[in-house]
C-alpha positions in Angstrom: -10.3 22.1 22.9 -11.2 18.8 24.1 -10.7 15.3 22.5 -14.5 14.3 22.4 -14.7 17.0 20.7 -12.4 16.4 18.5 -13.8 12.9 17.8 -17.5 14.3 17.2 -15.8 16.9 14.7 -13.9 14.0 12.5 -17.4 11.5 12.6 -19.2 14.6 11.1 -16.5 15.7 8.3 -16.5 11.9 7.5 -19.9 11.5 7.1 -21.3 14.8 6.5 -24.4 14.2 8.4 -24.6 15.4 11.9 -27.6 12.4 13.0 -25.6 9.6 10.9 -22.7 10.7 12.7 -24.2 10.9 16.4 -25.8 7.4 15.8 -22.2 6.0 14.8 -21.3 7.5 18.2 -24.0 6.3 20.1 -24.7 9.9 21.3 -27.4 12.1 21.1 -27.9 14.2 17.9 -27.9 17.8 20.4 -24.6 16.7 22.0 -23.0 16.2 18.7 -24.4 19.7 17.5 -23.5 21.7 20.8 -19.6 20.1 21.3 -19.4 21.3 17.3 -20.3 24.4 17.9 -18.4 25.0 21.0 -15.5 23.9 18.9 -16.4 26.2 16.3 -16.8 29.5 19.0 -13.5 28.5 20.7 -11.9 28.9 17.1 -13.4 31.5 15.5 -13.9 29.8 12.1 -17.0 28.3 11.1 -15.9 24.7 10.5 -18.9 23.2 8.3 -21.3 25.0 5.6 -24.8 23.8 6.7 -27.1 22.1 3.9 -30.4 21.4 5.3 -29.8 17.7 6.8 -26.0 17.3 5.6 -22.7 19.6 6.2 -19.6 20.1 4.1 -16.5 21.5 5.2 -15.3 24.4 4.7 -11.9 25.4 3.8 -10.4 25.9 7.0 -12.5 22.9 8.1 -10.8 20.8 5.6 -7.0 22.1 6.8 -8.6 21.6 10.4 -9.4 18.1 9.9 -5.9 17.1 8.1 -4.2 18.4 11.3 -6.6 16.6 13.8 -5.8 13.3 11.8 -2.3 13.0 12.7 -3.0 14.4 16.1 -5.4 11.4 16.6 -3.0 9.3 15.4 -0.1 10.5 17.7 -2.4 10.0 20.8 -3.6 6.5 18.9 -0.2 6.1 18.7 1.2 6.8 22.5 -1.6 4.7 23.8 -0.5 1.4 22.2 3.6 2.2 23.5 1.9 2.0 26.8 -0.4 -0.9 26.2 2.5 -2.7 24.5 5.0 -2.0 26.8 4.2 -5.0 29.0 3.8 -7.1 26.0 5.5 -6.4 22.6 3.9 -9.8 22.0 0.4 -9.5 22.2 -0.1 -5.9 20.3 -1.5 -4.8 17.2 0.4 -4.3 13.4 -1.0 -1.8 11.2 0.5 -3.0 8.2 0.1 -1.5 4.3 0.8 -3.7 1.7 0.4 -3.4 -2.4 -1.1 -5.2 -4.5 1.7 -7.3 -5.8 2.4 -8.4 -2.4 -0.5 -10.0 -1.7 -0.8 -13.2 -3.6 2.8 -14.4 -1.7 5.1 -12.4 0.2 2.3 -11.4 2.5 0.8 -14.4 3.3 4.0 -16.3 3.7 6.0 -14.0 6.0 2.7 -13.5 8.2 2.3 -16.9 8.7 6.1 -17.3 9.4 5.8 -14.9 12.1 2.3 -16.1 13.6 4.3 -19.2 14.6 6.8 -16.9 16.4 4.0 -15.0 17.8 0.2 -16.2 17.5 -1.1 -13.4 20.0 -0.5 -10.6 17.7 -2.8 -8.8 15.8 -2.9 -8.1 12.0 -4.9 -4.9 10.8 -3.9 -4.5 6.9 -4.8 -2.3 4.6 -4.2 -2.7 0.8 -3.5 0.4 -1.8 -1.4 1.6 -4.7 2.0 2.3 -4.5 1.7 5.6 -3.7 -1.4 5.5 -1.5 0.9 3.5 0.9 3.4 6.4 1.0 0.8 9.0 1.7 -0.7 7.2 4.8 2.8 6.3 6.0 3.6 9.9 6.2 0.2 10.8 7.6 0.3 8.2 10.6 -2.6 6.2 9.3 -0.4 3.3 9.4 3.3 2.8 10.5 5.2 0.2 8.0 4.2 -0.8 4.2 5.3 -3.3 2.1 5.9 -2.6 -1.5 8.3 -2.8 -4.3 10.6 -0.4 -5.7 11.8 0.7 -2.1 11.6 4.4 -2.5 14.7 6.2 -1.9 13.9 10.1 -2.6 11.1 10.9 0.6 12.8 12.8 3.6 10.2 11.4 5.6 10.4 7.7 4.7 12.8 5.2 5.8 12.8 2.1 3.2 15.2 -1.3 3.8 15.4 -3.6 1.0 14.5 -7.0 2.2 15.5 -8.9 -1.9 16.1 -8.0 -5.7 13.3 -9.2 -8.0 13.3 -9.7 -11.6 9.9 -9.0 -14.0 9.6 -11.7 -15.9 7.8 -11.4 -19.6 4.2 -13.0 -19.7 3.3 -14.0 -23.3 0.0 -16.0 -24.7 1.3 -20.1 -25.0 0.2 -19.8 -28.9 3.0 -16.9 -29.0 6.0 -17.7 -31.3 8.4 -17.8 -28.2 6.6 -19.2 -25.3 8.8 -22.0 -25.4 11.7 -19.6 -25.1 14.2 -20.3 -22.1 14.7 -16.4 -22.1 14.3 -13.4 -24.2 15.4 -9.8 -24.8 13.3 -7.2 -24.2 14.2 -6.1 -27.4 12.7 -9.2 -29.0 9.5 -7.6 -27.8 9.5 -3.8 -29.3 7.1 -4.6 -32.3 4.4 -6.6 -29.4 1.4 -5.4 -28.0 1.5 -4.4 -24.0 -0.7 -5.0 -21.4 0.4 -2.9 -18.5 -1.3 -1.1 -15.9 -2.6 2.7 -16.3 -0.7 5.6 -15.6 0.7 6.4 -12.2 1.2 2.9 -11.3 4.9 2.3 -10.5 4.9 -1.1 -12.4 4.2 0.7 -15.3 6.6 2.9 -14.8 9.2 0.1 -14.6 8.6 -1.5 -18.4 8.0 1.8 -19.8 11.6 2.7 -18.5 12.7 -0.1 -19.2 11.7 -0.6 -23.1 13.3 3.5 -23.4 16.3 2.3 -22.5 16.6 0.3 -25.4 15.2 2.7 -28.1 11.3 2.1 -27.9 8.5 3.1 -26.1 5.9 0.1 -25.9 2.9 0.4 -27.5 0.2 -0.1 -24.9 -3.0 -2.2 -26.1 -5.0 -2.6 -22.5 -4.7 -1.4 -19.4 -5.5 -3.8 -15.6 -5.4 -2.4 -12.5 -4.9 -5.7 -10.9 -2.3 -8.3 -11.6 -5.3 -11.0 -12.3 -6.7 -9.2 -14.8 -3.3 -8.6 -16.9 -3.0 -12.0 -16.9 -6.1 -12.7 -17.6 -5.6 -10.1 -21.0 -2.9 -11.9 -21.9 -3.8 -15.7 -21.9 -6.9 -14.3 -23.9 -4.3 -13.4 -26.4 -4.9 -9.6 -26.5 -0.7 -8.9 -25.7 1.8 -9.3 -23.4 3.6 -8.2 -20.1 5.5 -8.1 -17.9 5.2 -8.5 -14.4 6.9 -9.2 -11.3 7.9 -13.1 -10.6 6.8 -13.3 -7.4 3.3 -12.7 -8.4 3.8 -15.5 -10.2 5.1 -18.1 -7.5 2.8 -21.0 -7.4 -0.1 -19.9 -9.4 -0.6 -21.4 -12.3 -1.5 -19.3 -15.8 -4.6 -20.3 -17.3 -2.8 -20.4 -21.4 0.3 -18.0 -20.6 3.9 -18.8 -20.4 6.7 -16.7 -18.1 10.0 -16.4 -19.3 12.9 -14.6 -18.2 14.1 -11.9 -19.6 17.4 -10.8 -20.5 19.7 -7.8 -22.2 18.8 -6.1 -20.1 17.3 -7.7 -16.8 14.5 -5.9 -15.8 14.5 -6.0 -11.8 13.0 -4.1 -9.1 13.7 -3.5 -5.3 11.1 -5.0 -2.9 11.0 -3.8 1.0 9.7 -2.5 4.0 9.0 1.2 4.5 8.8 2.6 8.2 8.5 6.6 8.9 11.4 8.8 9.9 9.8 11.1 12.2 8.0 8.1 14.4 9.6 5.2 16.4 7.9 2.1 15.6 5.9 0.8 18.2 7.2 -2.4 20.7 5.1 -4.9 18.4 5.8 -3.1 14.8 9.5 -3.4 15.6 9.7 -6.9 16.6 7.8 -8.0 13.1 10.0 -5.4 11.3 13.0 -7.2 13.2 11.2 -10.2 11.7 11.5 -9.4 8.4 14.9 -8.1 8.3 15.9 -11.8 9.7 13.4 -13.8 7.3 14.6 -12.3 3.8 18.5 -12.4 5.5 17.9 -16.3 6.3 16.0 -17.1 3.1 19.3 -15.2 0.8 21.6 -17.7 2.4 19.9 -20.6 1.6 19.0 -19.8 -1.9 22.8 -18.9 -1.9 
């Protein structure tokens, strides 16, 4: 088993078109057919279901190709140690991030670091809470950034980097968006605008509002933080949200107020894998942010 083959096997699965695949790989169509079937012979497992023009994978194909992902990523993986070795400073940083991280803590603590460091590369990639997770685990990318730190995965590390409160977001003709703060209890009778199901933000006000004897009754649903707020300066309900989604960016007709009895708060952080060492670059930007969140407590202390 070679690792052009290998290669010519995952640009086929991905695009399941042998010629689109041999064009992405500037080969010719033949070579891409005969290293696939070679693959194929030296297995003993038909790897694709031919369908005229296009291929599928089979069922051994599809457990084939989830192995040869993390074995690409190992070598990926060993060739940027090397390549960094010389010069932690100049690498490349895969770095996940969700969404509620973008708008502030991501910008700001990459910039930070740039000054440190301008030669280093930046290759994010943005997902859901738990999409971060899964290609943490799979090697797709090394460190995430996200908020609650998860504490159950054997094969995730997570370090809290602050505390964070969610903060209620209510329409400015509401009857207490002048309020300095309010209990959550205040809002059991309101309408909620919340994201769907399976989002981990969701998850946090519906725990929340159970705690206290009610179970929020949930008008509309926004996958993205822009369009919750959005929702709710239309007047259609209220949230709650994180507050650091909310750090200077003003809310077209919306008020944020804290809210009390109880606090609603969430842990935000930086995930790294258990089974893989960082690589040199990773681990000086994870040192990075260990130092910037550490510096940034003591002076808001």
């Amino acid at each position: 088993m070679e690792l052009r083959q290998i290669i010519y096997f995952m640009e086929v699965a991905k695009r399941e078109h042998v010629t689109e695949a041999a064009d992405a790989l500037h080969v010719a169509q033949s070579a891409v057919s005969r290293q696939i079937a070679n693959l194929e012979n030296e297995l003993g497992v038909d790897l694709f279901i031919r369908q005229g023009r296009n291929v599928k994978l089979t069922a051994i194909g599809e457990v084939f190709l989830s192995h040869m992902e993390q074995a690409v990523n190992v070598i990926e993986h060993a060739r940027q140690v090397v390549e960094e070795y010389t010069d932690p400073e100049g690498g490349i940083i895969r770095l996940g991030f969700t969404s509620s991280m973008a708008a502030y803590i991501l910008p700001t603590v990459i910039s930070a670091f740039c000054e440190q460091y301008p030669k280093v590369q930046f290759k994010l990639n943005q997902g859901s809470y738990h999409e971060m997770q899964e290609k943490l685990v799979r090697g797709d990318i090394n460190m995430a950034l996200l908020g609650p730190v998860p504490t159950k995965s054997k094969n995730i590390q997570g370090t809290i980097l602050f505390h964070e409160e969610m903060v209620a977001l209510l329409p400015l003709n509401h009857p207490l968006a002048h309020a300095k703060t309010i209990k959550l209890d205040q809002l059991r009778s309101e309408k909620f605008i919340l994201f769907p199901e399976g989002f981990v933000l969701r998850d946090i006000v519906i725990q929340a509002c159970r705690q206290i004897g009610f179970t929020p009754d949930v008008s509309f649903e926004g996958e993205e933080l822009e369009a919750i707020k959005g929702l709710v300066s239309a007047g259609l309900g209220i949230s709650l949200v994180p507050e650091i989604t909310l750090v200077e960016n003003q809310i077209r007709a919306a008020a944020k107020i804290r809210v009390v009895e109880p606090e609603v708060r969430r842990t935000v952080g930086v995930i790294v894998p258990v089974n893989r060492q960082l690589l040199p670059t990773e681990k000086l930007f994870y040192d990075f942010l260990e130092e910037f969140f550490k510096r940034l407590k003591r002076y808001q202390d």
